[in-house]
N, C-alpha and C positions, 0 to 999 in steps of 0.2 A: 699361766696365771700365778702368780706368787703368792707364798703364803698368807703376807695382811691382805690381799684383797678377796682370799678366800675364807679370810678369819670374818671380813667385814661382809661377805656376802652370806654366810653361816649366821651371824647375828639379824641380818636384815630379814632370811631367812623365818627366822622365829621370829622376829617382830611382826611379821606379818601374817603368821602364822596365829599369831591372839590379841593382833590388834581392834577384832573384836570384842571381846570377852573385856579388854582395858576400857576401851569408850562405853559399855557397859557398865561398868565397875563404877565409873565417873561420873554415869547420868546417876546411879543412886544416892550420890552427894551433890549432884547439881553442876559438876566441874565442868560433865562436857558440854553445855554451853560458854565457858567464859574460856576455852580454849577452841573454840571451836573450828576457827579457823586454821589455825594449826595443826588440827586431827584432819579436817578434809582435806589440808595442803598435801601431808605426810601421806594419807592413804591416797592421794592422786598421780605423787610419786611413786607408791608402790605399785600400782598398776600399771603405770606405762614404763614400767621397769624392764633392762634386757632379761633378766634372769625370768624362764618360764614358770619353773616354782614360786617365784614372788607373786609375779600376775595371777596366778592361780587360787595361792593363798587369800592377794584383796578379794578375788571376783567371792573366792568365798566366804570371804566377811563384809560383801556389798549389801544383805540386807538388814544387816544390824545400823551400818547405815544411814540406810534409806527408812529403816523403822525409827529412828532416833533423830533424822536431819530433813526428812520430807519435807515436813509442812514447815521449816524457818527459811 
């Protein structure tokens, strides 16, 4: 693996890592609805991602979620 793609799988890494805590952050302002899409696309890619730390990471920000995205 060469360096950019272990520089870019290291950032995807951490994005996934508190991509929680972010769509959090956004429903206190209201955002993540009006991006909403966009957040569930991203986190759908981060889970069916090869890297098993990625997967890891969404599965453990699936109920921030489902506590924020359930009932739309």
């Amino acid at each position: 693996m060469d360096i950019e793609n272990q520089s870019q799988i290291g950032v995807i890494r951490r994005i996934a890592e508190i991509i929680g805590q972010v769509v959090f952050k956004l429903q206190k302002v209201n955002l993540h609805m009006k991006y909403k899409q966009e957040l569930i696309t991203f986190y759908k890619e981060l889970a069916d991602h090869d890297d098993d730390e990625i997967r890891q990471a969404a599965c453990y920000n699936l109920p921030c979620f489902n506590l924020l995205y359930k009932s739309v």
